[in-house]
C-alpha positions in Angstrom: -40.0 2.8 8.6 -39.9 -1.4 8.4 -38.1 -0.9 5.2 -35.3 1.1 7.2 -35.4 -1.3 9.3 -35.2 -4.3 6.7 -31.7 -2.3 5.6 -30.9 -1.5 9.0 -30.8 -5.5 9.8 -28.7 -6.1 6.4 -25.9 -3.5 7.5 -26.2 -5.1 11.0 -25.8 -8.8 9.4 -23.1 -7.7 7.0 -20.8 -6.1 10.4 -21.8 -9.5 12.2 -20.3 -11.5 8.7 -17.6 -9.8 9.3 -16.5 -10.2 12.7 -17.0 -13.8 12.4 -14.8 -13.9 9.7 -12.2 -11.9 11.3 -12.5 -13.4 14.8 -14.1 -17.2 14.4 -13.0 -18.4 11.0 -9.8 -16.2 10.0 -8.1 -19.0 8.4 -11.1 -20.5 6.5 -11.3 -20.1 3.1 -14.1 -17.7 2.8 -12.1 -15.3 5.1 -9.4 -15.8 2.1 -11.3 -15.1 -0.9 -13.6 -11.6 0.7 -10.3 -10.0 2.2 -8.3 -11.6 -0.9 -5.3 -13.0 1.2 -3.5 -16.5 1.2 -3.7 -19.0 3.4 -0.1 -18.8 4.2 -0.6 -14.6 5.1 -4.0 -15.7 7.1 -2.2 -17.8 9.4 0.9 -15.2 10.3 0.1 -14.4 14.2 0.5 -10.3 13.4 -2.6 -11.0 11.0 -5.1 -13.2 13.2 -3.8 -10.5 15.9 -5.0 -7.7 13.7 -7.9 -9.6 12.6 -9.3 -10.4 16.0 -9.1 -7.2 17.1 -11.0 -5.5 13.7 -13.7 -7.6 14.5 -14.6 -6.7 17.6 -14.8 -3.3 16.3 -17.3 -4.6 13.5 -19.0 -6.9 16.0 -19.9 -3.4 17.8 -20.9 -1.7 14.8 -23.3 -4.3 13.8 -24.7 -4.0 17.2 -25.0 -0.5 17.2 -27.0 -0.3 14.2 -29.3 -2.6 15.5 -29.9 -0.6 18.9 -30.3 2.9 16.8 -32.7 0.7 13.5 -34.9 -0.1 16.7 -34.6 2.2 19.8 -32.2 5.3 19.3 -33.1 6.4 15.6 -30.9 9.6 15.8 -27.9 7.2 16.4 -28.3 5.5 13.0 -27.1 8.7 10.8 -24.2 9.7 12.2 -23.1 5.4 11.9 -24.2 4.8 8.7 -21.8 8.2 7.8 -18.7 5.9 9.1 -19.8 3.0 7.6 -19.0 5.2 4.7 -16.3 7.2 4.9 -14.8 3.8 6.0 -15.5 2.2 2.5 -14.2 5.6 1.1 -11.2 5.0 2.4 -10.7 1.2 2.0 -12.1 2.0 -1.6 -9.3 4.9 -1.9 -6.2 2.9 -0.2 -7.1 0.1 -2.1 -7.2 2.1 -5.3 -10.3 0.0 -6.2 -13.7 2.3 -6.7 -15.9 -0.8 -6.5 -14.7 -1.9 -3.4 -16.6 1.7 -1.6 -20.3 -0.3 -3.4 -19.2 -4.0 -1.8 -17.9 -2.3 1.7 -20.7 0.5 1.4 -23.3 -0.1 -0.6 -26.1 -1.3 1.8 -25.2 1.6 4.3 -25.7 4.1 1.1 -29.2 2.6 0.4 -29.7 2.8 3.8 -28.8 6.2 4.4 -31.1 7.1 1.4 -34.0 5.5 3.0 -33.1 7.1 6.4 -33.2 10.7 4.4 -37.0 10.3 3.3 -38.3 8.9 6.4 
């Protein structure tokens, strides 16, 4: 169970990565090189508009995880399926297989763990 947890805490921390990104650093560099974007396309409004409001939604995801790692345990399968099919689909529209391991992979070793508890 602590090693579910461990993973649990890593998904959690990746989501909260995130949303920092998205809604306290959007024009920073490191926001730049993870979501590959100029500076120039970082600072249109539409974009730190879109951006502000994705990470609230990762922000909450994080936060979920945490609550169903360490009080609601039945919550953490059906999020760590999203998490997924999320990087599925980023990994599909993107056309870029190794972006479902970067956006996904902890959730999948997660999920594993989750399975044989």
């Amino acid at each position: 169970m602590i090693w579910l947890q461990i993973l649990a805490v890593l998904v959690a921390l990746e989501f909260f990565y995130i949303m920092y990104l998205e809604t306290v650093v959007p024009t920073s560099e490191a926001t730049g090189r993870v979501f590959s974007m100029s500076q120039a396309d970082l600072k249109h409004e539409k974009v730190q508009l879109l951006f502000k409001n994705q990470g609230v939604y990762n922000g909450l995801i994080g936060l979920f995880v945490l609550v169903a790692a360490f009080w609601q345990l039945t919550w953490l399968l059906p999020l760590l399926l999203y998490i997924l099919l999320v990087a599925a689909y980023g990994a599909f529209s993107a056309g870029k297989v190794g972006l479902f391991f970067k956006q996904g992979g902890l959730a999948l070793l997660t999920l594993v763990v989750l399975l044989f508890v």
